[in-house]
N, C-alpha and C positions, 0 to 999 in steps of 0.2 A: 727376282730369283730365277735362275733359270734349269732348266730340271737335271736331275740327275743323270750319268751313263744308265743304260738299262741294268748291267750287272756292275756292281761293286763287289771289287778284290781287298781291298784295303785300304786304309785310314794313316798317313804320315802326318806328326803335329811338330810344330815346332816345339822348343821345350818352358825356355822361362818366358812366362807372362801368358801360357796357352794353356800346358797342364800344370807347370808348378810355377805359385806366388812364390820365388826365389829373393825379389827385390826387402823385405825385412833384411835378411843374413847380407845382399850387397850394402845395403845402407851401414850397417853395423860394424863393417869392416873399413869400410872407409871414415868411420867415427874412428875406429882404431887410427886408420891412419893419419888423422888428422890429430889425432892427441900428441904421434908422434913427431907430426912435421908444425906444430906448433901453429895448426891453420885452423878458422871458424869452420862446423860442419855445415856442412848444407842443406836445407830443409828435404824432411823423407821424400813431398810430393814432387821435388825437381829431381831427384834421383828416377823414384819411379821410375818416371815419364822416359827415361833414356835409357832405360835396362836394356831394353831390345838394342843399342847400339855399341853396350859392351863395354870392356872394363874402361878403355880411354873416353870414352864420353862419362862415364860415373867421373871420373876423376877431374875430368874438365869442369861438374861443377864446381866444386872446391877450387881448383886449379887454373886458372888466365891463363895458361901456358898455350905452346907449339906444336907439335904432333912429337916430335924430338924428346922435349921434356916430360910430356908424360908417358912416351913409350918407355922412360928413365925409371918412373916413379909404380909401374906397371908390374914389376916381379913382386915388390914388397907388399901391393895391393892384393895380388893375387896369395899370395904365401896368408895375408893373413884374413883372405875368404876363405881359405881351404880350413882353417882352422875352426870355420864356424859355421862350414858348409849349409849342415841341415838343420841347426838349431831352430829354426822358426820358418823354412822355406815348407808347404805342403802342397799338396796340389789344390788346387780350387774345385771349390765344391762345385760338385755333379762328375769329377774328373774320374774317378775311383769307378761307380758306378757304371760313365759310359765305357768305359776299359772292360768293364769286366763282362757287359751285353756285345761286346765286338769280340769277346772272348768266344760267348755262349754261342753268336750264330758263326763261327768261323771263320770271322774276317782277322787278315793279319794286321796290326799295327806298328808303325815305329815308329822312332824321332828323328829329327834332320834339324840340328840347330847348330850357330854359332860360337857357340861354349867352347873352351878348348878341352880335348878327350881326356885332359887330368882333372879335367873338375868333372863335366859328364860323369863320366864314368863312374866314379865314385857317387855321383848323387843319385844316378837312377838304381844303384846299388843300396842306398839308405833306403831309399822309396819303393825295395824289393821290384822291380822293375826289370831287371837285368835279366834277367831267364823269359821275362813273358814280352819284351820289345822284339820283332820282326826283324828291325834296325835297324841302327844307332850309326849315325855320320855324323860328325863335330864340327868343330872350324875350322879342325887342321887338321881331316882326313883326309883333304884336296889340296891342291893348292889356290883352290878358288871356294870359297864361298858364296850364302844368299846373298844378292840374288841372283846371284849364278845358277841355272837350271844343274847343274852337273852331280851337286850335293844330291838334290832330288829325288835324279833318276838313278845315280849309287842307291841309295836307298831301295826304291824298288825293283831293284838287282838281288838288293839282299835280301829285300821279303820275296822274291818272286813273284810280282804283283803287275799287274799289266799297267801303265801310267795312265791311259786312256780308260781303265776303268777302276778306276781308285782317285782319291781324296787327299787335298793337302790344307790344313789347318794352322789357322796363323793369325797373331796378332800386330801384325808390323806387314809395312805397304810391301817391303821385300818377300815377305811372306807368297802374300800373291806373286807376284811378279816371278820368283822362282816356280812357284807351283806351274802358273802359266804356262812359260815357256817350256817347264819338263809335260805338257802334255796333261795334267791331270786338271781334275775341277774345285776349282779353289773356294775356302771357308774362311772367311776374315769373323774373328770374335772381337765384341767388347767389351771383355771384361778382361784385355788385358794391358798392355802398358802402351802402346798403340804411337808412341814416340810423338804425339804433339799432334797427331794427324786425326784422322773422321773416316772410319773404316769403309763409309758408302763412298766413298771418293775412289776407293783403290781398284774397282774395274772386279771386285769379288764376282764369282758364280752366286755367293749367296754369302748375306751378315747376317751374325745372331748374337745373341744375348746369352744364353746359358745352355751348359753341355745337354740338356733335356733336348733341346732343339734340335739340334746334330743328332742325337738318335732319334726323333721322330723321322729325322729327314730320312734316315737310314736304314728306318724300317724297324729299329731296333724293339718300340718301347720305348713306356716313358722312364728315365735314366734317373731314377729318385734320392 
């Protein structure tokens, strides 16, 4: 693990599989759509595993297709997650807590994920989230995404957060890898959908186990 900037400005996490277990409601939608295309579902723990890759990899498992055909089958999947957005996605436990100890010592945080900003937007709204995120850059508030540093450093544009002394939090190798190159010091977690991969492998600043950690690191307390 290698130490932190002397000061920390802020905290950017990715969103699903970091602060919120979203993969329940993906899996369930594509049960949906599988009922409708008359296809076997696909076991939850191979969904999972590719949350972090986004709706065309969910669908791939169900689907042997081309990048073509499931970009085809991509609206209907999406239409009928949005239907079922929050039903069972929350955040993972210690998520709540350390949010609200980065509140109490004045650090800003926000998100930086993949999500397209019609679904974002709406979930960190269930998750009352939307008035206290720094934040919030999508998939397609650039034209480029992770791990593209660019997301990143938008982000800490919008908190006003220095990148050189702030934090990017993530469970997907891309995670780091954007963090990285936008300058800040990168937090790879295990407890989240981590796409097949082994988090110490990704060149982190530091891996952890549970949101408690990340605030010891941080100074915060323990995040109970």
């Amino acid at each position: 693990m290698k130490p932190l900037p002397p000061t920390i400005e802020g905290v950017l996490f990715d969103l699903d599989g970091t602060l919120l277990d979203s993969a329940p409601d993906l899996h369930a939608a594509l049960q949906a759509y599988c009922a409708e295309a008359g296809a076997p579902v696909p076991p939850f723990a191979m969904v999972r595993e590719v949350v972090s890759r986004g709706s065309r990899a969910i669908l791939r498992c169900a689907f042997a297709e081309d990048d073509a055909a499931l970009l085809r089958r991509m609206p209907r999947y999406l239409e009928l997650y949005a239907g079922m957005l929050a039903q069972h996605t929350a955040p993972f436990a210690g998520i709540a807590p350390l949010l609200e100890a980065l509140e109490a010592k004045g650090l800003a945080w926000g998100i930086v994920t993949n999500k397209p900003a019609f679904l974002t937007e709406e979930l960190i709204k269930r998750m009352d989230w939307d008035l206290r995120a720094s934040a919030v850059v999508c998939g397609d508030t650039l034209p480029v995404k992770k791990p593209d540093p660019a997301p990143v450093r938008l982000a800490c544009e919008h908190a006003r957060i220095d990148p050189a002394r702030s934090v990017f939090v993530g469970d997907d190798a891309r995670d780091v890898q954007a963090g990285h190159a936008a300058g800040l010091y990168t937090v790879a977690v295990r407890w989240g959908y981590l796409d097949g991969g082994d988090p110490d492998n990704w060149g982190a600043d530091a891996v952890i186990d549970h949101p408690e950690q990340l605030a010891a690191l941080l100074g915060l307390g323990v995040a109970a």
